[in-house]
C-alpha angles and dihedrals in degrees: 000000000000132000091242100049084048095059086044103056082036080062093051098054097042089059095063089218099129144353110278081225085072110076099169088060095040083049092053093048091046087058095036084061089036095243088149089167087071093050100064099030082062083048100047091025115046099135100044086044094055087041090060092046095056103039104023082236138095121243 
């Protein structure tokens, strides 16, 4: 995972608007703040997102 997608998802969260375990909401939010990077990694990278928000780790 990159840096960038990282801070990203670390933005999402921060901002309470949705449960990380939603990630068609955390998609929409990622688009809505133009964090197109997210976007695609949630697209390309469910398991290992999913991964990170359970265990704080990547796979």
């Amino acid at each position: 995972m990159k840096d960038l997608v990282f801070e990203q998802i670390i933005r999402i969260r921060d901002s309470g608007k949705t449960n990380m375990f939603d990630k068609n909401m955390v998609q929409r939010l990622a688009y809505e703040q133009g964090f197109y990077e997210l976007v695609i990694y949630l697209e390309e990278h469910t398991k290992e997102y999913i991964h990170f928000i359970m265990y704080g780790t990547e796979e």
